[in-house]
C-alpha positions in Angstrom: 66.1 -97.8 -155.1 68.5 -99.4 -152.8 71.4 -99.3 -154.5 74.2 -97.3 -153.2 76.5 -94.5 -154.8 80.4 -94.2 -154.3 81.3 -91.7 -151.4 84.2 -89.4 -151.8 87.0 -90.6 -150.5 89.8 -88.5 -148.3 93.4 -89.0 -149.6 95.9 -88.0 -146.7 99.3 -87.0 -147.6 98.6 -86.0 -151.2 102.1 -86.2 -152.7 101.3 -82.3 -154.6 101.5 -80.5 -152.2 101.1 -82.9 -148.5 97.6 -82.1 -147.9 94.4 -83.4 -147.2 92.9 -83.9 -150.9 88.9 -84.4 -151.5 88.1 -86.9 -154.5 85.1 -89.1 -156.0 86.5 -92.3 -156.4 86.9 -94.4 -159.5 86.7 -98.0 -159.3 86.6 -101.2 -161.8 83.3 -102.9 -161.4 83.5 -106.4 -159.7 84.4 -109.5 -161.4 80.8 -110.9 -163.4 79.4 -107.3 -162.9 78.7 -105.3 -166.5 78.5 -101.3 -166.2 77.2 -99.2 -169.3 76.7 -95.0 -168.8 73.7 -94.3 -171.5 72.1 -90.8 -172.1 68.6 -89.8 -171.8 67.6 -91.7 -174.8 68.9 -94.7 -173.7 72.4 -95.0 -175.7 75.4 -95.8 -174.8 77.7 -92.7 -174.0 81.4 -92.5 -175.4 84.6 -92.6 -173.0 84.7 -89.9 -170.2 81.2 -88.7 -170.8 78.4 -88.4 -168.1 75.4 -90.2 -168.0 73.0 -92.6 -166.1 74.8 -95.7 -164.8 73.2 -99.4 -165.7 74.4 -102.5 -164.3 73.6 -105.9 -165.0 75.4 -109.3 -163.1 74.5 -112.0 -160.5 74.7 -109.8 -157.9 72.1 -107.6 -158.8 68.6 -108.2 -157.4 66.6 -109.9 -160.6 63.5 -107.9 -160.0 61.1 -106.4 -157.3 58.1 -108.9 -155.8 54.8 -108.9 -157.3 55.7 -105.3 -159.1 55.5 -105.5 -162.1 55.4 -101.8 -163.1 58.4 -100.8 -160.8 60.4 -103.7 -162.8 59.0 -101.9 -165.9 60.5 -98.3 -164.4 63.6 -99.6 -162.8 65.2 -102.5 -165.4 65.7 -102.0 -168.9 64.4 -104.1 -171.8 67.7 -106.0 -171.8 67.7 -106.6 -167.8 70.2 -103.7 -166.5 69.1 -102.1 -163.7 68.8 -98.4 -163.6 70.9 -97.2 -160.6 70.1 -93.7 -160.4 73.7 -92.8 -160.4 75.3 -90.1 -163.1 78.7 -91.4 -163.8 81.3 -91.9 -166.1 83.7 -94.9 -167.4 87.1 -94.0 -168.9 88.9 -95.3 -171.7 90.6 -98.1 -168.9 87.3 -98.7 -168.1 87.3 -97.3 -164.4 84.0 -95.8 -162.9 83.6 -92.7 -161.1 80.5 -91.7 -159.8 79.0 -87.8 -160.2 75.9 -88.1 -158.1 72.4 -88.9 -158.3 70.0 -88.2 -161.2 67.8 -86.8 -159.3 69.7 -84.2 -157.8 71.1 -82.8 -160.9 70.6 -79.1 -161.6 69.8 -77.7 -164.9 70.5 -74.0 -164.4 70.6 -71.3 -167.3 70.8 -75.1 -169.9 73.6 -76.1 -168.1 74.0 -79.0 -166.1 75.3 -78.9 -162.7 76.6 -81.6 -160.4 75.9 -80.9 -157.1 79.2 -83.3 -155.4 81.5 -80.9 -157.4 80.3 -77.9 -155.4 79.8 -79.8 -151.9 83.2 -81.2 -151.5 84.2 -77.7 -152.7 82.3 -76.1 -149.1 83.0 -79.0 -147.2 86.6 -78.5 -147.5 86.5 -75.2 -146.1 87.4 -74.2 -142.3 84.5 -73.9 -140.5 82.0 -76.5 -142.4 80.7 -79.7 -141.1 79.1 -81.0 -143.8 76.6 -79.6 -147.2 74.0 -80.3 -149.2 73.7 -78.4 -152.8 70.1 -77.9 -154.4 68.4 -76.3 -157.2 65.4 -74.3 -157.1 62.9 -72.7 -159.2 64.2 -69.7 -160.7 62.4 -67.0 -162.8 65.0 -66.8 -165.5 67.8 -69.7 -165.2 65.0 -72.4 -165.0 66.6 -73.6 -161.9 69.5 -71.5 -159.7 71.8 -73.2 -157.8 71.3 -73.0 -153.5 73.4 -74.5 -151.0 72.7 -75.4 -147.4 75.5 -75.7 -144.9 76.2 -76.6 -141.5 78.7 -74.8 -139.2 81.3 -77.2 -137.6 81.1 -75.4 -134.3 77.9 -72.5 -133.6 81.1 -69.9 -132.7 82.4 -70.8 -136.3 82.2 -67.2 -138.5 80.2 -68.1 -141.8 79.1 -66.0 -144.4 76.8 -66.5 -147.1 78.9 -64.3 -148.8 82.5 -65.3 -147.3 81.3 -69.0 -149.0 80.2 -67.6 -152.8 83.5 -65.0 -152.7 86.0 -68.3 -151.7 83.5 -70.2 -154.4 84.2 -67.8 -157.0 87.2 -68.4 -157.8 86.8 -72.4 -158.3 84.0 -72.8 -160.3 82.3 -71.8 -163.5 80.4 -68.6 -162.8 76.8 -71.1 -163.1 78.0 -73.4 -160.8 78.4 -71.1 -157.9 75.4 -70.7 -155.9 73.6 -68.0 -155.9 72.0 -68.6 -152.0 73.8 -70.6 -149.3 71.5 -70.6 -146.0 73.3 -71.8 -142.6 71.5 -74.1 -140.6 71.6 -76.5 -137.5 71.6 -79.4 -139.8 70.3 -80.9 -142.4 67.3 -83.2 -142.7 68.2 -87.3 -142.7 66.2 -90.3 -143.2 66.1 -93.6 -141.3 69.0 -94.6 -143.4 71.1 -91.3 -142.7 70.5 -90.1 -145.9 70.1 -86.3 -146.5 66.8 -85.8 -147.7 67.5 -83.4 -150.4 63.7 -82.9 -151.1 62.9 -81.7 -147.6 64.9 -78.7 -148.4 63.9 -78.2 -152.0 60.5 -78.0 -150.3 62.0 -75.6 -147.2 63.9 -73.2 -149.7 61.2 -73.9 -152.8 60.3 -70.1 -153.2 63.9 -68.2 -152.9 64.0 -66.5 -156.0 60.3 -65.8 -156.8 60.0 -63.7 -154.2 
C-alpha cells in the first residue's frame, strides 16, 4: 500500500553492557499526524497493546484515483488510512512498530511476530540477513519457518546450531521449527523481501 514501516534501528555503544544492541524503534507521530492501534473489530486498543496501526493527517494521501473499492478496503469510515502495520502506542504516546499484518503467524492460537525472531537470527555470527514465515501445519494451524542467508558461503550454519541458540530466547512457539539456508532471499523492484515467494517455495514443509 505504499506506506512504509519503521526499520530496526542499531544502537552502538549500549551503555548495559557496550555492545551493539538490535531494537524497533518508537517514535512520536509528526506534528498534525493522528495514530490510533485498533483490533480486528475495529476498536481502539488500550496502552501497550498490539494492533493494526490507522493514521489520519495532511500528509496522508486523501484516497486512490478513480478506485473507489480500494478506498473502501484501505480508509476507514472516518478517513484513517489502514497502514498495514501491527504496532503499539504507550501510555507517553510513543509508537513502535511490530511488523506487518500480513506476515503475522498464528501458530498453535498464538500469535507470533515475525521482527521479534529475525533480529534475534540476524544478530548471530554468521547471518547476513532473515526472513521468518509461517506455513501450513497439520496440527498448530500454522508453524513457524525461517529462511536465512549466510554472511560468507565458508560461514558454518546449522539448522540446528540456529533453533538450539533460539531456544533459550524465545517462548517455546516462537522458535521455528524449520530454518532453511539459502543464497538469498527473493526481493522486489523496491528491495522488499517478498515474503510470499517463500511461503509459496517452503508451502508443503510439514504435510509431507
Amino acid at each position: 500500500n505504499g506506506m512504509p514501516t519503521v526499520p530496526p534501528r542499531r544502537e552502538s555503544g549500549s551503555p548495559i553492557n557496550g555492545l551493539d544492541v538490535i531494537m524497533p524503534v518508537s517514535v512520536m507521530p509528526l506534528p498534525g499526524v493522528a495514530l490510533r492501534v485498533v483490533d480486528d473489530d475495529g476498536s481502539a486498543c488500550v496502552s501497550d497493546t498490539i494492533g493494526h496501526l490507522q493514521v489520519n493527517g495532511d500528509n496522508v494521501l486523501p484516497g486512490y484515483w478513480r478506485l473507489p473499492e480500494k478506498n473502501q478496503e484501505e480508509f476507514t469510515a472516518d478517513g484513517y488510512f489502514k497502514t498495514g502495520d501491527l504496532g503499539k502506542i504507550d501510555a507517553k504516546g510513543y509508537v513502535t512498530i511490530v511488523g506487518r499484518s500480513k506476515d503475522l503467524v498464528i501458530s498453535g492460537g498464538f500469535n507470533v511476530y515475525p521482527k521479534e525472531i529475525e533480529l534475534l537470527i540476524d544478530d548471530m555470527s554468521g547471518v547476513a540477513e532473515s526472513a521468518v514465515i509461517g506455513l501450513p501445519h497439520p496440527d498448530f494451524g500454522e508453524a513457524v519457518a525461517a529462511v536465512i542467508v549466510k554472511s560468507s558461503p565458508g560461514v558454518e550454519l546449522t539448522e540446528a546450531g540456529v533453533i538450539g541458540a533460539l531456544k533459550g530466547k524465545l517462548a517455546a512457539f516462537k522458535v521455528p521449527k524449520r530454518i532453511f539456508i539459502v543464497d538469498d532471499l527473493p526481493r522486489n523492484a523496491m528491495g522488499k523481501v517478498q515474503k510470499n515467494e517463500l511461503r509459496k517455495r517452503y508451502l508443503s514443509t510439514f504435510s509431507q
